[in-house]
KOLDO-884596 format. One record per residue (C-alpha): residue number from 1; residue in three letters; x, y, z. Coordinates in Angstrom, 2 decimals. Each point is the difference from the previous one (the first is absolute). Layout:
% residues N
num, residuo, px, py, pz
NUM, ala, X, Y, Z $
...
This chain:
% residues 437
num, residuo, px, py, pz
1, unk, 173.08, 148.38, 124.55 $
2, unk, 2.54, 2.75, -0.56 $
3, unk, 2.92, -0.15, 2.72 $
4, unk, 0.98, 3.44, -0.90 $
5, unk, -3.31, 1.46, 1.66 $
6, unk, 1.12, 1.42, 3.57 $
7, unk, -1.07, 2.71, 1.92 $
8, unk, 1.31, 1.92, 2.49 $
9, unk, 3.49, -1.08, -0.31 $
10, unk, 1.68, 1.01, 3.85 $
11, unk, 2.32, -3.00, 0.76 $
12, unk, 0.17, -2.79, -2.45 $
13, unk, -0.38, 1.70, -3.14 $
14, unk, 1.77, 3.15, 0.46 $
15, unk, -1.54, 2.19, -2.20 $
16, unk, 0.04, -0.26, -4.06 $
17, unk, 3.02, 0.01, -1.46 $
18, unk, 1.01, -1.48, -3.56 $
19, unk, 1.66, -3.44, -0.02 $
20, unk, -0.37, 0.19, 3.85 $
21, unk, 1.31, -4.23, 0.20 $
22, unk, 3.49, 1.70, -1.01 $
23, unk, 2.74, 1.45, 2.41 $
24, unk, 0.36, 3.55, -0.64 $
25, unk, -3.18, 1.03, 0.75 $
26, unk, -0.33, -2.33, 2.71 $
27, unk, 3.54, 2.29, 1.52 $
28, unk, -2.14, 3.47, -0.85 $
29, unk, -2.71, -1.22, 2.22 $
30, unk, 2.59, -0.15, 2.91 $
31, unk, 0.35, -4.22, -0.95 $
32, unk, 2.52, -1.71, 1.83 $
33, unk, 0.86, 3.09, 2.21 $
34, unk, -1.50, -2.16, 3.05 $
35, unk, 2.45, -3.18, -1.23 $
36, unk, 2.96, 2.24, 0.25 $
37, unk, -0.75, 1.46, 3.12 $
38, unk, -0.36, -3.76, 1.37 $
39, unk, 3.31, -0.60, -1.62 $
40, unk, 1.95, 2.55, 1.55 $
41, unk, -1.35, 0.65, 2.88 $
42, unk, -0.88, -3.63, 1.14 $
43, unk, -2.37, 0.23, 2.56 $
44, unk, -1.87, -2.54, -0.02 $
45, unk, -1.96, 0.60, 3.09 $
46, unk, -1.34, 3.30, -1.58 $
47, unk, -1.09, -1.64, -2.75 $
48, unk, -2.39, -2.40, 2.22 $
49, unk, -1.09, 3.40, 1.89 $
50, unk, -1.00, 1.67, -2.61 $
51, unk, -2.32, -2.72, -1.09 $
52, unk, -1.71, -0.64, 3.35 $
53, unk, -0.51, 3.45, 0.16 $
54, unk, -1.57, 0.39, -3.54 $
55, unk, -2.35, -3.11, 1.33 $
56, unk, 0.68, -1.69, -3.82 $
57, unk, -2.23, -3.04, -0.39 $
58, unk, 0.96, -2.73, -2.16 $
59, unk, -1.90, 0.32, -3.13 $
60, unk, -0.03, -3.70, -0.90 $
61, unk, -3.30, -1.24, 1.90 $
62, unk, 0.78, 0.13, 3.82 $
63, unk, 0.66, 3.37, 0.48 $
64, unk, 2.63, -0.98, 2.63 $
65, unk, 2.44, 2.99, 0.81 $
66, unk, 3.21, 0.07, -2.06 $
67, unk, 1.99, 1.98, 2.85 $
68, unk, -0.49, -3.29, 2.63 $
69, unk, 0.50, -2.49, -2.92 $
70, unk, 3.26, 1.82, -1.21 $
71, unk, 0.96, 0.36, 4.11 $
72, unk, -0.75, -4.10, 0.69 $
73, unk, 2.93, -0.91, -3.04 $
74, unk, 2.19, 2.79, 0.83 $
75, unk, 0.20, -1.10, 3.77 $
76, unk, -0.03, -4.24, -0.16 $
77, unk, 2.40, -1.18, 1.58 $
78, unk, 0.89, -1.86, -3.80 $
79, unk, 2.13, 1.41, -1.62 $
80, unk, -0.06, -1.43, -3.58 $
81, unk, -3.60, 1.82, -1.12 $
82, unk, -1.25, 0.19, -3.37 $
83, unk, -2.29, 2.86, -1.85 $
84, unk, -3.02, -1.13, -2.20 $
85, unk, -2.11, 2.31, -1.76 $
86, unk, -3.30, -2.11, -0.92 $
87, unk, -0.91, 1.31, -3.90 $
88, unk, -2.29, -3.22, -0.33 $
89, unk, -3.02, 1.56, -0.84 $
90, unk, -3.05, -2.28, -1.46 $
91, unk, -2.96, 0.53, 1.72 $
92, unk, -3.23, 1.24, -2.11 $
93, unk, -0.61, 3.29, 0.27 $
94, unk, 3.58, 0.96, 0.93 $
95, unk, 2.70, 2.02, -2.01 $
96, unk, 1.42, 2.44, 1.40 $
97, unk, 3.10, -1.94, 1.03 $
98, unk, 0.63, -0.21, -4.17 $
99, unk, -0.86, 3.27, -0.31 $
100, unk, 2.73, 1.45, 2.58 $
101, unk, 2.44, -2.22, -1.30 $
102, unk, -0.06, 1.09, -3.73 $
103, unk, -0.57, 3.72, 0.86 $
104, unk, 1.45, 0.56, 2.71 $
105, unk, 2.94, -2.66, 0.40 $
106, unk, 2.75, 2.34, 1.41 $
107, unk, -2.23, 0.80, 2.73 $
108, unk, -0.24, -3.58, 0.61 $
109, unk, 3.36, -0.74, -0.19 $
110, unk, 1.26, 2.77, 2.33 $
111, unk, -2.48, -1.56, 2.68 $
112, unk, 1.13, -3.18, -0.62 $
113, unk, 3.75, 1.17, 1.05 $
114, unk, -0.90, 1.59, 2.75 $
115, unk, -1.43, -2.89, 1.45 $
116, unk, 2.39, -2.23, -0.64 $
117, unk, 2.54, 2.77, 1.22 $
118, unk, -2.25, 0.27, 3.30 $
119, unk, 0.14, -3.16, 1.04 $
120, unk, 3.51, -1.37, -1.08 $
121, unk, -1.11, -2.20, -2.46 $
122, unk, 2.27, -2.75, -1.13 $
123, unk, -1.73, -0.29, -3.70 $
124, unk, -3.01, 1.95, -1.30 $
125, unk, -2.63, -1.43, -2.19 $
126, unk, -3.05, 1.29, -1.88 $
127, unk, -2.26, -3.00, -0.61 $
128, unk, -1.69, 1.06, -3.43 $
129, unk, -3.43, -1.40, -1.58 $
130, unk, 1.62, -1.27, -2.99 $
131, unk, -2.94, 1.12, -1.98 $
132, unk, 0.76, 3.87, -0.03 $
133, unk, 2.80, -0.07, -2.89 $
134, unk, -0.29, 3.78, -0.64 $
135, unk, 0.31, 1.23, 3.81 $
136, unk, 2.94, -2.75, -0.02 $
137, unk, 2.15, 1.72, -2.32 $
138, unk, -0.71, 3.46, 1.38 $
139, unk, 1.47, -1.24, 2.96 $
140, unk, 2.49, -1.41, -1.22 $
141, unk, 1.22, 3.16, -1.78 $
142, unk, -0.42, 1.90, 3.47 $
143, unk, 2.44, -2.31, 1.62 $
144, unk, 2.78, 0.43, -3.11 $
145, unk, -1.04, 4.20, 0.17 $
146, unk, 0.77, -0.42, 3.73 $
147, unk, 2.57, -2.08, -0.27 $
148, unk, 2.12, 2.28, -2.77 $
149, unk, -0.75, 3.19, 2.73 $
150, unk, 1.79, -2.54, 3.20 $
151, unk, -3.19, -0.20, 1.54 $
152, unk, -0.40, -3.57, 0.09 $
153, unk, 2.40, -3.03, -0.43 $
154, unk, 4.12, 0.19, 1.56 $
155, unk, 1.29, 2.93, 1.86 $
156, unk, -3.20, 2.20, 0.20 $
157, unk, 0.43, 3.48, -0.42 $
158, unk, 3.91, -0.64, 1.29 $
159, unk, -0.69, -1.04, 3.57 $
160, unk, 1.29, -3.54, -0.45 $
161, unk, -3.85, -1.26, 0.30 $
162, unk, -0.88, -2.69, -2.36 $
163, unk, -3.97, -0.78, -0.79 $
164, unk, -1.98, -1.29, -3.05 $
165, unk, -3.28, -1.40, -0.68 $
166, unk, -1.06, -2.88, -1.72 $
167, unk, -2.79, -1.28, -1.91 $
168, unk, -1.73, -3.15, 1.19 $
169, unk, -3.24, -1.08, -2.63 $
170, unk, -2.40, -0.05, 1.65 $
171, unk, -2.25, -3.67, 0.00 $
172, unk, -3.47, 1.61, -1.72 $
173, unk, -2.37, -1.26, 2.62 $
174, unk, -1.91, 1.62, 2.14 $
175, unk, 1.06, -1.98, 3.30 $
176, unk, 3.46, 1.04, -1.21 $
177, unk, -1.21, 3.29, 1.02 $
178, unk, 0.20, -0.96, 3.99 $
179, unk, 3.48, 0.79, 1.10 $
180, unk, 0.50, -2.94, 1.92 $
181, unk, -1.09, -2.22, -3.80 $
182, unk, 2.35, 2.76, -1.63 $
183, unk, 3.32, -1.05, 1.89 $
184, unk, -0.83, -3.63, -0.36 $
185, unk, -0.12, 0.29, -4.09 $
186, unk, 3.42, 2.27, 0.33 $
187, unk, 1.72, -2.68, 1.88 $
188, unk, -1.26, -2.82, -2.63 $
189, unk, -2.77, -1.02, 1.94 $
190, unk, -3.92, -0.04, -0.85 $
191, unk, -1.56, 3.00, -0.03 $
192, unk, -1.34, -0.69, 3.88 $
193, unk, -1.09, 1.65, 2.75 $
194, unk, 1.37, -0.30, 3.09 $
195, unk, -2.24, -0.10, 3.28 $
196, unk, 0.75, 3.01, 2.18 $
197, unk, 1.17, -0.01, 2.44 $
198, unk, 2.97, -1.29, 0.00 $
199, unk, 0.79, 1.30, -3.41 $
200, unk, -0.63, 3.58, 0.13 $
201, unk, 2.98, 1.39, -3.03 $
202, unk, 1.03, 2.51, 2.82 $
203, unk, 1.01, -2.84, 1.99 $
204, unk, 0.86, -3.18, -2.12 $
205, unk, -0.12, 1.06, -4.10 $
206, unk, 2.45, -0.66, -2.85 $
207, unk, 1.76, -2.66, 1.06 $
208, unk, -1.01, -0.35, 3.28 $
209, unk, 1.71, 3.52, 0.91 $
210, unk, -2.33, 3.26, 1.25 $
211, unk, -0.68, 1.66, -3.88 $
212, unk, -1.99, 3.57, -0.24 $
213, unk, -3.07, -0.41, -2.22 $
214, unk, -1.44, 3.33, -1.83 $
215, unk, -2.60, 0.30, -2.76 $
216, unk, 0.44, 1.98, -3.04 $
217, unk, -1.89, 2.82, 0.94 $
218, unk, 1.05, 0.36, 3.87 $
219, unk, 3.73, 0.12, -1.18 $
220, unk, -0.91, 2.77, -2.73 $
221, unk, -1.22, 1.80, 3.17 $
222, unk, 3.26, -0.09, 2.00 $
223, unk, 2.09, 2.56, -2.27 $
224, unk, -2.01, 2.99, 0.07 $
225, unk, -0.76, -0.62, 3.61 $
226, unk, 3.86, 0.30, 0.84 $
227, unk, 0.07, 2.85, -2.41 $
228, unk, -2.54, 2.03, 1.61 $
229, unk, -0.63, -0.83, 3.30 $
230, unk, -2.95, -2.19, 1.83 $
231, unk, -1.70, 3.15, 0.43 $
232, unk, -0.29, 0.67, -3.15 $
233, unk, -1.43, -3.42, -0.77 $
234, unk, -2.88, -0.13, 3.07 $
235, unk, -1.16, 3.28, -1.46 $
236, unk, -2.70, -1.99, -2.27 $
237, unk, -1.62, -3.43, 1.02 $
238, unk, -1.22, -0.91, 3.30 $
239, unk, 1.31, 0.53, 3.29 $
240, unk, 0.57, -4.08, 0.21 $
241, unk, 1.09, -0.42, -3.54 $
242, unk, 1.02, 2.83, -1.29 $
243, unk, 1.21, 0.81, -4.15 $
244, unk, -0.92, -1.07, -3.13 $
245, unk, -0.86, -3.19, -1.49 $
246, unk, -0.64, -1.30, -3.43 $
247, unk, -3.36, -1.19, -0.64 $
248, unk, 0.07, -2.68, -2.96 $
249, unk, -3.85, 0.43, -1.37 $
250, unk, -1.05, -2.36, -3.12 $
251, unk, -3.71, -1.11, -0.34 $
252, unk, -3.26, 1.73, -1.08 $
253, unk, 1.49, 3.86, -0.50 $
254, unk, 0.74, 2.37, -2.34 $
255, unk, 3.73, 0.78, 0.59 $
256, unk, 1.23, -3.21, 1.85 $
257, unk, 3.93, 0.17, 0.78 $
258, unk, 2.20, 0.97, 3.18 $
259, unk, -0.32, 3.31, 1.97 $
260, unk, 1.73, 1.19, 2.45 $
261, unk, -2.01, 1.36, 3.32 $
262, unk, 0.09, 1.10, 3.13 $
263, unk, -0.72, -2.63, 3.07 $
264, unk, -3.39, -0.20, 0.90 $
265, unk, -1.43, 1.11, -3.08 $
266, unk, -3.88, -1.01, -0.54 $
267, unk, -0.58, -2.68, -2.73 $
268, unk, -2.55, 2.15, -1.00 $
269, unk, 2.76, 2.44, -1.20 $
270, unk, 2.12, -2.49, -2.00 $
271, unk, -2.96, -1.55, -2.21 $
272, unk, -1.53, 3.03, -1.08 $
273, unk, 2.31, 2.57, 0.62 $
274, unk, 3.05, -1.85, -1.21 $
275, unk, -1.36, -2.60, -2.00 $
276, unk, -2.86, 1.90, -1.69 $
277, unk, -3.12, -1.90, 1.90 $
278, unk, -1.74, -3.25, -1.59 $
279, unk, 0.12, -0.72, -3.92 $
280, unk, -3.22, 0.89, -1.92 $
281, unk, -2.14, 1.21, 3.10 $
282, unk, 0.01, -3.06, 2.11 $
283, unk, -0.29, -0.47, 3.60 $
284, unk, 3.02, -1.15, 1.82 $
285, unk, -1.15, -3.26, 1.65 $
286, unk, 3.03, -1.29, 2.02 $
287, unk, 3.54, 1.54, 0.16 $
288, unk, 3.25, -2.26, 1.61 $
289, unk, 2.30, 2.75, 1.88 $
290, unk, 2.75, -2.51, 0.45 $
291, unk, -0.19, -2.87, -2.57 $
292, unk, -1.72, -3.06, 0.21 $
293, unk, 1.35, -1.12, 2.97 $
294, unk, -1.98, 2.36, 1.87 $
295, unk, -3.97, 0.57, 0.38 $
296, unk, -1.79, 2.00, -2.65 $
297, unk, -2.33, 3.21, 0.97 $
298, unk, -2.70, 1.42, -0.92 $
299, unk, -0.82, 3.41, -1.96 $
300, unk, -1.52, 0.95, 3.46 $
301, unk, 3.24, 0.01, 1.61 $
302, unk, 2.30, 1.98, -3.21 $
303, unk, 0.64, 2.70, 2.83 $
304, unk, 2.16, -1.98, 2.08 $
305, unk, 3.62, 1.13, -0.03 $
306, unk, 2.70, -2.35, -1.79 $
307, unk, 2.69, -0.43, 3.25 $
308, unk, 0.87, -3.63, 1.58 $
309, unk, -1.94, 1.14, 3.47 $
310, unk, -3.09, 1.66, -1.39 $
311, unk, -0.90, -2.81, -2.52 $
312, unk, 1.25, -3.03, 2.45 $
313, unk, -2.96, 1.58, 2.30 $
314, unk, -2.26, -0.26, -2.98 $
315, unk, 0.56, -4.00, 0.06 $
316, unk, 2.04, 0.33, -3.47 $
317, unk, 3.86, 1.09, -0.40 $
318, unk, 2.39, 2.42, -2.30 $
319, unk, 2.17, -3.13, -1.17 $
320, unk, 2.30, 1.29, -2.41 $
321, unk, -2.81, 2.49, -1.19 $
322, unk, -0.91, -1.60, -3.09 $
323, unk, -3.39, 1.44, -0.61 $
324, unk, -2.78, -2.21, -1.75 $
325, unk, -3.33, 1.48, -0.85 $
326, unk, -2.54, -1.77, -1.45 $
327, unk, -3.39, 1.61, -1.26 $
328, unk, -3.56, -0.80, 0.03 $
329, unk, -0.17, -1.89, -2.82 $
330, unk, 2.32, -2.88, 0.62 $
331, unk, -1.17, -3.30, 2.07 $
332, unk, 1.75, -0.51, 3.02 $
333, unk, -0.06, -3.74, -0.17 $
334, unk, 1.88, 0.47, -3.31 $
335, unk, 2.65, 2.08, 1.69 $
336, unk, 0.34, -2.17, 3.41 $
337, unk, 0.77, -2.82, -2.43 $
338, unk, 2.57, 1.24, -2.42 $
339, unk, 1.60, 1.16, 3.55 $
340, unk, -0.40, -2.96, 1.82 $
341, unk, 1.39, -1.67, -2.98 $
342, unk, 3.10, 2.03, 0.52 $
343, unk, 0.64, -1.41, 3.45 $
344, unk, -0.60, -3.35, -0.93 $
345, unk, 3.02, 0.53, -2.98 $
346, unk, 2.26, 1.84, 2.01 $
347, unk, -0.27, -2.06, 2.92 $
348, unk, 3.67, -1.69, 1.23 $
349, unk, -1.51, -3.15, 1.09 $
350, unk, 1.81, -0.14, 3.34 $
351, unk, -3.10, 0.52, 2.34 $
352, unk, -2.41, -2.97, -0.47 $
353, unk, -2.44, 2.56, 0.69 $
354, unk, 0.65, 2.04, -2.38 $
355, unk, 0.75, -1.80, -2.44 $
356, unk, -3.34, -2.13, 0.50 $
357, unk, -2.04, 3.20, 1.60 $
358, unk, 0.71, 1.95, -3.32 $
359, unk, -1.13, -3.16, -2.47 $
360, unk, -3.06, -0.14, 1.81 $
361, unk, -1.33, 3.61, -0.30 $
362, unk, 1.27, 0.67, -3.56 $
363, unk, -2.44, -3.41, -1.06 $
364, unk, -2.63, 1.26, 2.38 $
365, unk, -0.55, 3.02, -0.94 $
366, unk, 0.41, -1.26, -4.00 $
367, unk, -2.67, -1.99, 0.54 $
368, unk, -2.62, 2.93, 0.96 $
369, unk, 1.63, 2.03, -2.81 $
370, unk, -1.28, -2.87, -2.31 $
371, unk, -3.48, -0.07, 1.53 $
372, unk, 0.84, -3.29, 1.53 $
373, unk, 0.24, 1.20, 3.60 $
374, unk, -2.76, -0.50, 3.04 $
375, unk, -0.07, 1.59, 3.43 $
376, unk, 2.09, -2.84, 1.09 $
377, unk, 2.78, 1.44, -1.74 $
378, unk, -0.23, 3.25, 1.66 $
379, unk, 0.20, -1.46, 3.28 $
380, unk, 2.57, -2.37, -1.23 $
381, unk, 2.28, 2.80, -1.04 $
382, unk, -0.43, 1.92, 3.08 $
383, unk, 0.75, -2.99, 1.95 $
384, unk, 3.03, -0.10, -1.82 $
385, unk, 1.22, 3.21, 0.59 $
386, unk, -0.43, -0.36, 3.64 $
387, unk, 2.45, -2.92, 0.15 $
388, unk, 2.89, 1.32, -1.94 $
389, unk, -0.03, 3.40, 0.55 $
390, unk, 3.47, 1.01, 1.73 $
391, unk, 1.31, -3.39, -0.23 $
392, unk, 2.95, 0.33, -2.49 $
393, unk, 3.27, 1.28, 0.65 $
394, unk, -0.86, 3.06, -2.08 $
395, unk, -3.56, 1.71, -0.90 $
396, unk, -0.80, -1.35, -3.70 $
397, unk, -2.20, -2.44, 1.48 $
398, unk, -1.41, 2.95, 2.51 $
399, unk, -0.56, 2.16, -2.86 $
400, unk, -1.42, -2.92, -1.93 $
401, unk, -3.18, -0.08, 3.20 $
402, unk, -0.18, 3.53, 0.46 $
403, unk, -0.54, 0.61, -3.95 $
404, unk, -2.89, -3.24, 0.09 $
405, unk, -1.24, 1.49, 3.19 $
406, unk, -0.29, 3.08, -0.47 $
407, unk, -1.77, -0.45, -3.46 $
408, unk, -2.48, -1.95, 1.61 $
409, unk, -0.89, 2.49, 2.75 $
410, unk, -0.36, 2.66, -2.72 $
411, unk, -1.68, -1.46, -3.11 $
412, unk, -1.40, -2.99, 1.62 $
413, unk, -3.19, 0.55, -2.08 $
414, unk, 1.79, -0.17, -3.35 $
415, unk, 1.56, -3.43, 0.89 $
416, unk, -3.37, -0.64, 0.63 $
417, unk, -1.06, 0.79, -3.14 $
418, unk, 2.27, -2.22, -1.32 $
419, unk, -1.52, -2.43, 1.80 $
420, unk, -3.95, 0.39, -0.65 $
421, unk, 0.80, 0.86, -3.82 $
422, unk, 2.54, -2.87, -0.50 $
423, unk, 1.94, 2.55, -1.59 $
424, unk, 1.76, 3.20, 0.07 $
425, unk, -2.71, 2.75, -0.49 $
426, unk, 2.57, 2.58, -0.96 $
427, unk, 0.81, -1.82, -3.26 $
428, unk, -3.45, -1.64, -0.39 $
429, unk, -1.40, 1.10, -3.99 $
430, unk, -3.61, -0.19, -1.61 $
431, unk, 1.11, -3.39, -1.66 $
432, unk, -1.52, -2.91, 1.13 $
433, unk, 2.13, -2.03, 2.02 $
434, unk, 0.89, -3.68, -0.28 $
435, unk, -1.47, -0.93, 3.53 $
436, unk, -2.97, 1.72, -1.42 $
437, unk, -0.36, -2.03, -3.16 $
């Protein structure tokens, strides 16, 4: 994987430019024209306008709208608030949040201060996957560039305003990922999730006080939106999300790597337009839109377009848009295992159905992977599913049924296999086995 292949850089990438992670040509793109204009002018109201009008979606999974989010803090009846920007990335399949952040971290950081400018927060924090030591210390050298121009830190830009940002490392997990798990690990806590409601960030966050939550990516957003207007942004998507989004595509392609498209783009158009179609010939046999967490397709659906409404309709989701595809060659049972596997690791523990629910269908589905599984199994696993599905206070364990589920319902006859072979027929070889001797 290469993160330096984009296309069709609009919003987030801003074009090619030489050293682009660097200030000054950050400021020739227009950078931090939208921070000042906050700054001096502060109108915080506009600010909220202008991003319900654009219709911005949050970028991190939900697809919630950032103008209502931003509105709920800015209006609470609170008024210590706090400003989080969630850089935890670690899901497979997903890096565009690293990406961003070592490219592109003044156009982070400007959204990041807006945000916290928006909604009066009392501290601002960017919880950081500890893992990503190069996009670290780009960012760190965009805070001291910003910070030797008055943009950030005591006395902004002369007007008496005072605002920095701080960096939180982040816990490495993937449940660390759920906002709710993320404030718990920044106030000392495990790594958690909360049930919601009551504990919606908006409401009751960093230490128990209403805190405004952005992703990476839907923070990167916010500057050129100010910059140029929401009409300028709803000129490319759909009419219900509308803009750009970067797609995060790894797997069985030619040029795998992050690319920048419009809303509502077809798969079809990121695998073998973007990514240069299937390695050596081969079929595509099942392609996850939004992760693991959400249901795989088939290559008779590649025309569907990537947006949170479209795909949700299709029974799957856009998730973060990290982009698996996996060709005809593989074994399916293989590849629900090492992901199942996943779940079971990065499970917290705090559900008892997760925690158990997760166990269970990693072992299961081992089993048939070893040729020691029977139709029991099957049924056993589905069963399974169907108890613990949507019982956690987040969605691992939801993701965890709909990945075993929807495996099942699509390559049911290669579990099968599995089972009538007593092995797995994709790595079967002319030797005899030792069953057979």
């Amino acid at each position: 994987m290469s993160e330096s292949q984009t296309i069709a850089p609009r919003v987030l990438a801003g074009g090619i430019e030489k050293e682009p992670w660097k200030i000054e040509p950050y400021i020739r793109r227009g950078g931090y024209e939208a921070w000042k204009t906050c700054v001096l002018k502060e109108d915080r109201e506009s600010i909220i306008a202008v991003l319900k009008h654009a219709h911005l979606r949050g970028r991190g999974g939900a697809g919630f709208p950032t103008g209502i989010k931003w509105e709920k803090v800015y209006n609470h009846r609170v008024k210590e608030r706090y400003f989080v920007c969630n850089a935890g990335e670690h899901e497979p399949g997903t890096f565009k949040d690293r990406y961003l952040i070592k490219h592109h971290p003044h156009q982070l950081l400007e959204g990041c201060l807006i945000g916290a400018f928006t909604v009066h927060a009392k501290k601002s924090f960017i919880y950081l996957n500890a893992e990503f030591k190069e996009a670290r210390a780009n960012f760190e050298q965009a805070i001291e560039e910003a910070r030797s121009k008055g943009l950030i830190g005591k006395n902004i830009m002369g007007t008496g305003l005072d605002l920095d940002i701080e960096i939180f490392d982040g816990h490495g997990s993937y449940v660390a990922g759920e906002e709710t798990a993320m404030l718990e690990s920044m106030q000392g806590r495990p790594a958690q999730p909360k049930q919601k409601p009551p504990f919606y960030p908006t409401e009751f966050g960093l230490y128990g006080k209403p805190t405004l939550v952005n992703n990476v990516e839907t923070l990167s957003h916010i500057p050129a939106i100010l910059r140029n207007g929401a009409g300028w942004f709803i000129q490319v998507g759909t009419e219900k999300t509308p803009g750009t989004m970067l797609f995060s595509l790894s797997g069985a392609v030619n040029r795998p790597g992050v690319y920048e498209l419009p809303m509502g783009t077809p798969i079809r158009y990121l695998i073998e337009d973007c990514g240069g179609g299937i390695p050596e010939g081969r079929g595509i046999k099942a392609v996850f839109p939004g992760g693991p967490s959400f249901a795989m397709i088939g290559p008779d659906q590649l025309d569907l377009p990537m947006d949170f409404d479209s795909l949700k309709k299709a029974g799957t989701g856009l998730g973060s848009a990290g982009v698996i595809v996996i060709d005809d060659s593989a074994c399916m049972v293989a590849q629900t295992l090492k992901l199942s596997k996943f779940f079971e690791v990065e499970s917290c523990g705090q559900c008892p159905p997760c925690r158990i629910g997760t166990g269970e269908l990693a072992k299961l589905v081992e089993k048939i992977e070893q040729g020691n599984g029977t139709q029991k199994d099957l049924d056993q696993m589905l069963q399974i599913c169907g108890f613990v599905k949507g019982t956690g206070f987040c969605t691992l364990v939801t993701g965890a049924s709909i990945l075993v589920q929807n495996s099942l319902r699509l390559f049911k006859h290669e579990y099968e296999e599995h089972i009538k072979q007593q092995q797995c027929p994709f790595h079967s070889t002319a030797t005899v086995t030792d069953k057979e001797q």
